[in-house]
N, C-alpha and C positions, 0 to 999 in steps of 0.2 A: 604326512609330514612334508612341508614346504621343501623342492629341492635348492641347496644352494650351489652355488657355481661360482669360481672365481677365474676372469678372464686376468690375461698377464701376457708378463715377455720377459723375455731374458735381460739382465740388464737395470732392471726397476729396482730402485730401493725401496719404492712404498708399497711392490709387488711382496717384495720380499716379507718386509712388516704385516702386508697384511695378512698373507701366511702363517706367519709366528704365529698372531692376535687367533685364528681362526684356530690353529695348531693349540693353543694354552688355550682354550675353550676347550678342546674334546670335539672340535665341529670336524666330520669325515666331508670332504669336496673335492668336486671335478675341478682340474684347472686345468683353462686351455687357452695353451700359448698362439697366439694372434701370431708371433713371425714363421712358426711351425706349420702351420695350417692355415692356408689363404680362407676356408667354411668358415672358423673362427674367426677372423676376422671382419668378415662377410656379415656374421652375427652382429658383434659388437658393432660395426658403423650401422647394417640396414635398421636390423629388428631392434639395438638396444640404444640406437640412437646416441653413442657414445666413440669417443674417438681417445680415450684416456682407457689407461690402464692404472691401476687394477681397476675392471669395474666389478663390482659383487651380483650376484641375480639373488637374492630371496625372497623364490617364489614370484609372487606377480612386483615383489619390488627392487630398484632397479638403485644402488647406489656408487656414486662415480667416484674416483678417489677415495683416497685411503683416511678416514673418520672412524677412530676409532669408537667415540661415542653414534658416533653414526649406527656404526658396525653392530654396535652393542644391541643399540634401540632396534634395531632388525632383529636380531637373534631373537630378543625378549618377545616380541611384538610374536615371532614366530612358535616361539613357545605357547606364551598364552593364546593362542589360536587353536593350537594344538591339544590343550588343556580343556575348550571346550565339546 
């Protein structure tokens, strides 16, 4: 199963949302707070190339901002991968 991740900070409203959106899925995920942990953020700029929060990881994909259709087409895409 594809791991998801969602980076954040204290503070975000779209942090917040996209929590929710991942919480009414049933989606279980690490969240790690970029002002808590300099590593965490260390991540998000070097490795994920992102300097916004929330950004989402599933698996090899990387999405910035809070889309909830975004959000979605991840999930799904992750599923049926899963399903093969």
């Amino acid at each position: 199963m594809a791991e998801i991740v969602l980076y954040s900070q204290p503070g975000c409203s779209s942090c917040f949302v996209a929590k929710e959106f991942l919480a009414s899925h049933g989606i279980a995920f690490p969240e790690k707070d970029v002002r808590s942990d300099p590593e965490f953020l260390r991540e998000l700029v070097e490795d994920l190339k992102s300097r916004t929060t929330p950004t989402l990881v599933v698996g090899e994909q990387v999405l910035i901002g809070f889309d909830p259709d975004k959000f979605q087409a991840a999930l799904e895409k992750r599923d049926s991968e899963e399903k093969k």
